[in-house]
C-alpha positions as CSV (number, residue, x, y, z in Angstrom):
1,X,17.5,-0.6,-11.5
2,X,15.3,0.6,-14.7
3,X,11.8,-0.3,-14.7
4,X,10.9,-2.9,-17.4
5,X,8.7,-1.3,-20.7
6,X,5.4,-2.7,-19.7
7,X,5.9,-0.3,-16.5
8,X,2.4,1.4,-16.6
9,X,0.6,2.0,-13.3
10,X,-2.1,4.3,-12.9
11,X,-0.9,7.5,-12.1
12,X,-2.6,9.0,-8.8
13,X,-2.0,12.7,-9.6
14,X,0.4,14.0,-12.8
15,X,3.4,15.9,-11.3
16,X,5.1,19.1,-13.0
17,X,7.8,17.8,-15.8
18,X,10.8,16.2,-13.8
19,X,9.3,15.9,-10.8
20,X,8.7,12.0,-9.3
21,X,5.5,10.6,-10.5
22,X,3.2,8.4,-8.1
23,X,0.8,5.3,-9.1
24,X,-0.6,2.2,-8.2
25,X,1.0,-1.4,-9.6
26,X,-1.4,-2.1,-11.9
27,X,0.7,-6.0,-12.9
28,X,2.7,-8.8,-11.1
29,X,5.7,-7.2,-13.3
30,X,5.2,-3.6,-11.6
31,X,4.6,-5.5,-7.7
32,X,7.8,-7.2,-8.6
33,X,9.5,-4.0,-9.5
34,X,8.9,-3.3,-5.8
35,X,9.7,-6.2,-4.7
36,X,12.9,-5.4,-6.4
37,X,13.4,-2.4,-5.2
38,X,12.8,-3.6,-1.4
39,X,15.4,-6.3,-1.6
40,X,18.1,-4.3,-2.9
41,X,17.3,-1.5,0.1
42,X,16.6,-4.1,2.7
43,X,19.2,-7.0,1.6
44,X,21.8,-5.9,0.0
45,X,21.9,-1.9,1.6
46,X,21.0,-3.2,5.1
47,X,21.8,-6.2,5.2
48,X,18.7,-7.8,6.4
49,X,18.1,-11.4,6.9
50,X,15.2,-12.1,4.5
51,X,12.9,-15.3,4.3
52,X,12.2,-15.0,0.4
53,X,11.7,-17.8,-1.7
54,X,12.4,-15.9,-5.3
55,X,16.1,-14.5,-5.9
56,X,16.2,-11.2,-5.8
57,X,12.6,-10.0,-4.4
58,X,11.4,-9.4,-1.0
59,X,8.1,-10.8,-0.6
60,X,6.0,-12.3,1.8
61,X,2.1,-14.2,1.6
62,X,0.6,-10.1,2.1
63,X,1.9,-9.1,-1.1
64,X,-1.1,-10.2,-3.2
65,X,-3.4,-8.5,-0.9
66,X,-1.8,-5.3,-0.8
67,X,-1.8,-2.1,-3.3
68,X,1.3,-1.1,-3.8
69,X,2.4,2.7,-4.4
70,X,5.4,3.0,-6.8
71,X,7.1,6.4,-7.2
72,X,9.4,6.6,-10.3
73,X,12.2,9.2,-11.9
74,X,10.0,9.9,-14.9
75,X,13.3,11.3,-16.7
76,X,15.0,7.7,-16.3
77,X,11.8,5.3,-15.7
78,X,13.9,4.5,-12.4
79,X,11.7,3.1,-9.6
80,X,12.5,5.1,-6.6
81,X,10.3,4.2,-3.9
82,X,7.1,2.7,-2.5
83,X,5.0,1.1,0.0
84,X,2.1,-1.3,0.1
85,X,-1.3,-1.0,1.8
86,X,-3.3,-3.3,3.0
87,X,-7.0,-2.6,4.4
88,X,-8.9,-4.2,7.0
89,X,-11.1,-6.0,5.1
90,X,-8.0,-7.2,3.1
91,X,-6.4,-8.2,6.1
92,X,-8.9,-10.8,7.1
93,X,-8.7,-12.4,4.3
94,X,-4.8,-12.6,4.5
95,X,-4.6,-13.8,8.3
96,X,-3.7,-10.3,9.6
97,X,-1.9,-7.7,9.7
98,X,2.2,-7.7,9.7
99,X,2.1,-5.5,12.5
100,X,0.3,-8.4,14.5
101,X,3.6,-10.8,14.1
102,X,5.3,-8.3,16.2
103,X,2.6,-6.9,18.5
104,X,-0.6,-7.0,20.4
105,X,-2.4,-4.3,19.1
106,X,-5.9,-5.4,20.2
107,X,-6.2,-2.3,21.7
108,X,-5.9,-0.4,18.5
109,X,-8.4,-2.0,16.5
110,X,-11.0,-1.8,19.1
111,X,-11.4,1.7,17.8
112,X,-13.7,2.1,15.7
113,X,-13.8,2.8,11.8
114,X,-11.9,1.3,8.7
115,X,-8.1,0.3,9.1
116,X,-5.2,0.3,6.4
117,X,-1.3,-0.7,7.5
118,X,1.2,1.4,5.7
119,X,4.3,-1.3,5.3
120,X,7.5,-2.0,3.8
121,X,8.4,1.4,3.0
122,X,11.6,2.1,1.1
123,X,13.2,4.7,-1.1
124,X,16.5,4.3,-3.3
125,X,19.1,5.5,-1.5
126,X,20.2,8.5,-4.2
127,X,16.6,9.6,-3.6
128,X,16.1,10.0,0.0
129,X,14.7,13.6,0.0
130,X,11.7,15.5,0.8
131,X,10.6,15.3,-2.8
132,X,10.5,11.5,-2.9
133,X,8.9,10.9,0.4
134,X,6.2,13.8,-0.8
135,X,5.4,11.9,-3.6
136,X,5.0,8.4,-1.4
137,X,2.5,10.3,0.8
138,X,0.5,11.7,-2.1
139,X,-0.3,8.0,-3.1
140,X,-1.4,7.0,0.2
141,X,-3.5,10.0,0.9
142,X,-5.5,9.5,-2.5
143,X,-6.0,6.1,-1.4
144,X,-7.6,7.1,1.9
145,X,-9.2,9.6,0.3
146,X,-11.2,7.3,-2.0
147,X,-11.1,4.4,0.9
148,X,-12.3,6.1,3.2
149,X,-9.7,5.1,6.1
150,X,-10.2,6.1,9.3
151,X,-7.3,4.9,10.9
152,X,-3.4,4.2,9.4
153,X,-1.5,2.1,11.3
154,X,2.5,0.5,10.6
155,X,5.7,-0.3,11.9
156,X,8.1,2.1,12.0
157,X,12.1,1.3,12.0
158,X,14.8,2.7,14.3
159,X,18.3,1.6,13.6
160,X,19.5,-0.3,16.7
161,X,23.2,1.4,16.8
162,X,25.8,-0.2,19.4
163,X,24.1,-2.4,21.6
164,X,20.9,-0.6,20.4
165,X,22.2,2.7,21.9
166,X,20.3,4.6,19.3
167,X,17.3,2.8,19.1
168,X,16.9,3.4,23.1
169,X,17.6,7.2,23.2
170,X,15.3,8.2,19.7
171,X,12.9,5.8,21.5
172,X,13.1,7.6,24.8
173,X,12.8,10.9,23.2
174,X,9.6,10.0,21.4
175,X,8.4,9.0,24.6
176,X,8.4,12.3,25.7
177,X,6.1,14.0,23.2
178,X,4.8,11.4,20.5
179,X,2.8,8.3,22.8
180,X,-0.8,7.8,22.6
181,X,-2.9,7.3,25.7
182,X,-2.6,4.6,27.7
183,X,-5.9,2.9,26.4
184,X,-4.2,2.8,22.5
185,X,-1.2,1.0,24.2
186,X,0.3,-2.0,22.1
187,X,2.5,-4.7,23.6
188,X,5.7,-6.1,22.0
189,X,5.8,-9.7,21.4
190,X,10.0,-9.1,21.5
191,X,10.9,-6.5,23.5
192,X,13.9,-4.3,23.1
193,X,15.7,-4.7,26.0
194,X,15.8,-1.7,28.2
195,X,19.1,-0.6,28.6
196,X,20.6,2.6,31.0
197,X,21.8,5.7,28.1
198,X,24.6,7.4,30.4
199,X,25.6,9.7,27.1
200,X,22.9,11.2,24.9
201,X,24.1,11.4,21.6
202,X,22.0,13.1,19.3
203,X,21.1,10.7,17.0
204,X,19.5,11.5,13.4
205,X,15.4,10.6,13.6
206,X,15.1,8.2,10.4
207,X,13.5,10.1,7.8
208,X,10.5,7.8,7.4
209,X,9.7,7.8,11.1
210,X,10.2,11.8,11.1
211,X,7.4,11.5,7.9
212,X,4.7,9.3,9.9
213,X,5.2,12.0,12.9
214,X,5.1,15.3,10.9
215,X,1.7,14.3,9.3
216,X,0.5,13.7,13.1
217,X,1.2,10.1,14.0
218,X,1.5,8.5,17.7
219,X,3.8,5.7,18.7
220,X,1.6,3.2,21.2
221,X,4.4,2.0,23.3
222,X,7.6,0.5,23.5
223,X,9.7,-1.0,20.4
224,X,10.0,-4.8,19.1
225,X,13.2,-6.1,18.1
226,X,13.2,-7.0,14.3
227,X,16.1,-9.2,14.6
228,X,16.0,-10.2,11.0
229,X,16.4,-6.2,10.0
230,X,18.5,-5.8,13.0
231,X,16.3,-2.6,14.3
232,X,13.5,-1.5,16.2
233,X,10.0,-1.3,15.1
234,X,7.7,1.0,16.7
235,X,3.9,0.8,16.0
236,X,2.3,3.8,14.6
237,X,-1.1,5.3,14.7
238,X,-2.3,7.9,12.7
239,X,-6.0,9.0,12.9
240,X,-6.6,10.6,9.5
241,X,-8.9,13.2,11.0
242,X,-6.4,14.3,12.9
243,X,-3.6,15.2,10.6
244,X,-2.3,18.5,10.6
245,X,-3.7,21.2,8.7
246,X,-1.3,21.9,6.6
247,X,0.0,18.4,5.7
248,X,-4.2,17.4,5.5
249,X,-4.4,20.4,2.9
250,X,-1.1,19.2,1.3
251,X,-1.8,15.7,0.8
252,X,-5.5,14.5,1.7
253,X,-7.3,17.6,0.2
254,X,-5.3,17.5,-3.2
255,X,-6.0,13.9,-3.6
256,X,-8.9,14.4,-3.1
């Protein structure tokens, strides 16, 4: 997909010549270049059922209140990624956040401080690298950065595999190392059902969810099942004080 001429969001930080650049959608054209992009990763890639009303885009009724980070192949003008954010504040206005159509997460946002959701995250499939998803988190950490943001929070997606084999085991390895306290538990509104793993196969970790948990995120509790996207979601925290040095230096510091 080539990004249309008036394709002209403000760019967060310039990158070295060839490199992905990141921005902001700074027009409905540019929102619908993501809204693009999502449908041909979630529809017609994954086959997703999707509830749009436009041929073509995924969308939904957060879209307007979101910012949405687009990350392009200046050498083509290809869009290549992005993700939206939406703040508390934001949120209030728009009836909540997605993550609340699939969970309880009262618990969550009890804490204190300011909230943003991190959501519908998706990269073109010829660019699924380090680079790309580098670039992604460099537009998110300028916006906490200047936001603010105590807290990011999101759903994270686990392919379900045969009879959600592979959700179950990366699930029950996260368990192991990655859960928040038992006071930042969430509650599923759809459970995925529990299921005995007699064979551990070692299943890849999805390259977004390994992102979230590199930068020092926390999954609060068992998975929903997105039967629409046919996978898993877990919910994510991510206290932005917390991140890891060297990823806080990388991304937050630089944006800064």
């Amino acid at each position: 997909m080539k990004v249309q001429p008036q394709f002209h969001p403000s760019i967060v930080q310039s990158q070295p010549k060839g490199l992905p650049q990141v921005g902001f959608a700074e027009s409905v054209e540019e929102v619908q270049a993501a809204q693009r992009l999502r449908y041909d990763v979630f529809a017609r890639e994954m086959g997703a059922r999707l509830h749009n009303q436009i041929p073509g885009l995924d969308h939904d009724h957060l879209d307007p209140y979101c910012r949405h980070v687009l990350v392009w192949d200046p050498l083509t003008t290809q869009l290549i990624g992005c993700t939206r954010i939406l703040t508390g504040d934001s949120a209030r206005r728009a009836g909540g956040f997605y993550a609340q159509g699939e969970f309880d997460i009262s618990s969550v946002l009890a804490l204190p401080g300011r909230f943003a959701e991190i959501g519908r995250t998706c990269v073109h499939r010829d660019y699924r690298n380090g680079t790309t998803i580098t670039a992604l988190w460099s537009g998110i950490a300028r916006f906490v950065a200047e936001q603010r943001i105590d807290s990011l929070i999101g759903c994270a997606s686990i392919p379900l595999g045969e009879n959600g084999a592979m959700a179950q085991a990366i699930f029950s390895e996260l368990a192991q190392r990655c859960l928040t306290p038992d006071n930042l538990r969430v509650k599923p509104l759809i459970p995925l059902p529990r299921r005995d793993i007699l064979a551990r196969d070692d299943y890849p970790m999805p390259p977004l969810l390994k992102a979230y948990l590199r930068v020092g995120a926390k999954i609060c509790g068992e998975p929903f099942l997105d039967e629409d996207f046919q996978v898993a979601d877990v919910f994510i925290l991510l206290a932005t004080r917390q991140l890891t040095r060297r990823y806080a230096r990388h991304f937050l510091e630089r944006a800064a």
